[in-house]
N, C-alpha and C positions, 0 to 999 in steps of 0.2 A: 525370368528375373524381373520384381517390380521396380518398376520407374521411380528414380526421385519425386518428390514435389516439388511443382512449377511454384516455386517464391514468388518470383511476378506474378503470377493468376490469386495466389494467395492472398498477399500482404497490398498489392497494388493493382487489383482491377476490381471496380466497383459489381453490384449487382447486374448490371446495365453493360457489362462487361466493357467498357472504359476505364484508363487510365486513372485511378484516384489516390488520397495521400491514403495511408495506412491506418487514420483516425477515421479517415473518412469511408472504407471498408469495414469497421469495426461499428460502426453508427448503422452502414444496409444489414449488418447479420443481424443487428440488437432483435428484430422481430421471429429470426429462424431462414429468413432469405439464403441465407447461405449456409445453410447447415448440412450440403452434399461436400463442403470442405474439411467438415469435420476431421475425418476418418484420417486426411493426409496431417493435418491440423494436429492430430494427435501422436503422430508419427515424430514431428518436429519437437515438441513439446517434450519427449523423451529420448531424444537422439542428444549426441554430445554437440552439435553445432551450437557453440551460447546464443550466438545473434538469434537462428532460427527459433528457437526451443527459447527466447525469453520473449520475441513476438510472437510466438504460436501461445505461450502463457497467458500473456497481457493478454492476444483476441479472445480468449477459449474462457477466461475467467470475466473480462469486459460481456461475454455471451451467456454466463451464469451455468459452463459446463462441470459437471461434480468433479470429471476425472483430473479439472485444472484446478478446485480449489482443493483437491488430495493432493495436488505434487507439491501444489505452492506450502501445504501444511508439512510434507516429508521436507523441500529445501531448508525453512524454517528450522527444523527442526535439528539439520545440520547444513549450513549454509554454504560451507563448502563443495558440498556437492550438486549446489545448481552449476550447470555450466556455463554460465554467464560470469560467475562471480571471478575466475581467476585467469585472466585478467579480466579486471573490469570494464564495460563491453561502452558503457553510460554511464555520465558523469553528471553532479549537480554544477550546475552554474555558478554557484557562490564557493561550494565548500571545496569543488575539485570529488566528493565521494561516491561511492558506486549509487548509481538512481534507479538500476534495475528495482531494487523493492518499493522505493515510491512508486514508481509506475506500476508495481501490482497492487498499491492500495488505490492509486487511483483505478483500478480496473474493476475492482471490488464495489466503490463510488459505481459506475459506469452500471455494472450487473443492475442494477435498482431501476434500468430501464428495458433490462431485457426480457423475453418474454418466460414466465414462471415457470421453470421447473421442478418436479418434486425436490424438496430439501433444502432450495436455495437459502432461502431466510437464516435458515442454520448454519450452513456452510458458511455463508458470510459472519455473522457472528464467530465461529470458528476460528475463520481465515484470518480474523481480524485479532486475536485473542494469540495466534501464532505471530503475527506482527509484532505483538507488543514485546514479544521477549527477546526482541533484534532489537528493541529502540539504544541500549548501553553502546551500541555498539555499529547499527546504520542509521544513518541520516535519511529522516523519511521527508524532512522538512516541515512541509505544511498538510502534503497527501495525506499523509494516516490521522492525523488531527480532524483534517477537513471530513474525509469518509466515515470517521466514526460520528462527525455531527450530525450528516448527510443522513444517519440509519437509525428510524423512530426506537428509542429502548435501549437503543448499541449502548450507552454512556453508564446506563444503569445495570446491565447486565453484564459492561465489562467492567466494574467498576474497582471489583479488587485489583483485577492485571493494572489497574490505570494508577491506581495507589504504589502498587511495587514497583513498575518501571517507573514511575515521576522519582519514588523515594533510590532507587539506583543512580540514577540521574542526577541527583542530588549528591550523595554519597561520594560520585564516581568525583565530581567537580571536572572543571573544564577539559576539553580536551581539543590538542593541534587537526583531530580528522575533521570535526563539524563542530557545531555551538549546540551542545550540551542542554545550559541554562536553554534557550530557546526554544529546543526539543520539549525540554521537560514543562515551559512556559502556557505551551501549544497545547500539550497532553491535559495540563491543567486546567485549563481551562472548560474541557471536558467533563473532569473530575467536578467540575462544580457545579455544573448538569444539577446532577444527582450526592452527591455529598460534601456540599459547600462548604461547611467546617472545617473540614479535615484538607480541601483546597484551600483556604484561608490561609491556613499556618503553614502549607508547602510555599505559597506563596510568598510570605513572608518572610519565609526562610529563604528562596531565593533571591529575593531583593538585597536579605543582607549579605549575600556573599557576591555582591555588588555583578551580577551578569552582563552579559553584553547588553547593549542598546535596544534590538530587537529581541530580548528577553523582557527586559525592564518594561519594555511598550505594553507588550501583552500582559504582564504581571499586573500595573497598574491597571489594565483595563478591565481585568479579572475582579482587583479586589475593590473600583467602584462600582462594579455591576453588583455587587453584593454587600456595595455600602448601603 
């Protein structure tokens, strides 16, 4: 019979096999230091524990492994069946909504210092591209905005998903789970990267359906950077 995975050794002992937070294990694998974790890592990652299986997500994807940005694209793809998501495991600070998928855009962010694996560049692009068709509907806040600025080309090459989810977003108008207008503020902003125009008039549009405060911020700062 094989052994669980030791969680502690996992999530909470550095390289140096000390006590460390869980970011700070994720920072000694970024070079491969810990890549004899893998195997149990991957284990977690598809088992039904949410907690385990959405830190084993976050390390393995923050490590630029392919088989974490395939699950993270199948969860995506029906969201209901990560196991984290029901009950919600992680919450945002403002909105109260589940942060499990922030934290896998920030882990995406994270991968850009890990060491290269065949295919990453793409998988990221991908991963990021599966994101965007959760934004109607999870509050990624500022993670998935931030990670797609963080990645040379990402704005440009996702630039239609980024026109559909703003204009859903728009569409959907406000909602009691998270701030909408903000989401969509944030995304736009990106959008102007690469097709300022067509940001312009989202922008505008959103201004006039009067958004929250932290919508209007970024709105306005969108359309004098392109005054």
């Amino acid at each position: 019979m094989t052994s669980a995975p030791d969680l502690r050794l996992l999530f909470s002992t550095d390289a140096a096999n000390r006590a460390a937070s869980f970011h700070d294990v994720i920072g000694d694998g970024l070079e491969g230091e810990l890549d004899d974790r893998i195997p149990d890592l991957l284990v977690l990652l598809h088992s039904q524990d949410g907690a385990s299986a959405l830190k084993a997500a976050v390390m393995l994807t923050s490590w630029g492994h392919p088989e974490a940005f395939q699950t993270l694209e199948r969860w995506s793809r029906q969201p209901t069946s990560a196991p984290w998501t029901s009950p919600s495991l992680v919450h945002h600070r403002h909105s109260g909504a589940n942060e499990g998928w922030a934290m896998l855009a920030d882990a995406i962010r994270t991968s850009r210092y890990a060491v290269e694996r065949p295919g990453l560049e793409s998988a990221r692009i991908s991963a990021l591209r599966s994101l965007l068709s959760l934004t109607l509907t999870e509050d990624f806040d500022r993670s998935l905005a931030t990670t797609i600025s963080s990645i040379a080309d990402a704005s440009s090459r996702l630039a239609t998903e980024l026109e559909t989810a703003i204009l859903s977003l728009i569409e959907a108008g406000p909602s009691v789970e998270f701030d909408r207008p903000f989401q969509a503020a944030l995304l736009n902003k990106e959008l102007a990267r690469t097709r300022p125009e067509q940001s312009r008039l989202f922008a505008q549009r959103l201004i006039d359906t009067s958004p929250s405060q932290r919508a209007r911020r970024e709105l306005l700062d969108t359309l004098n950077r392109e005054s």
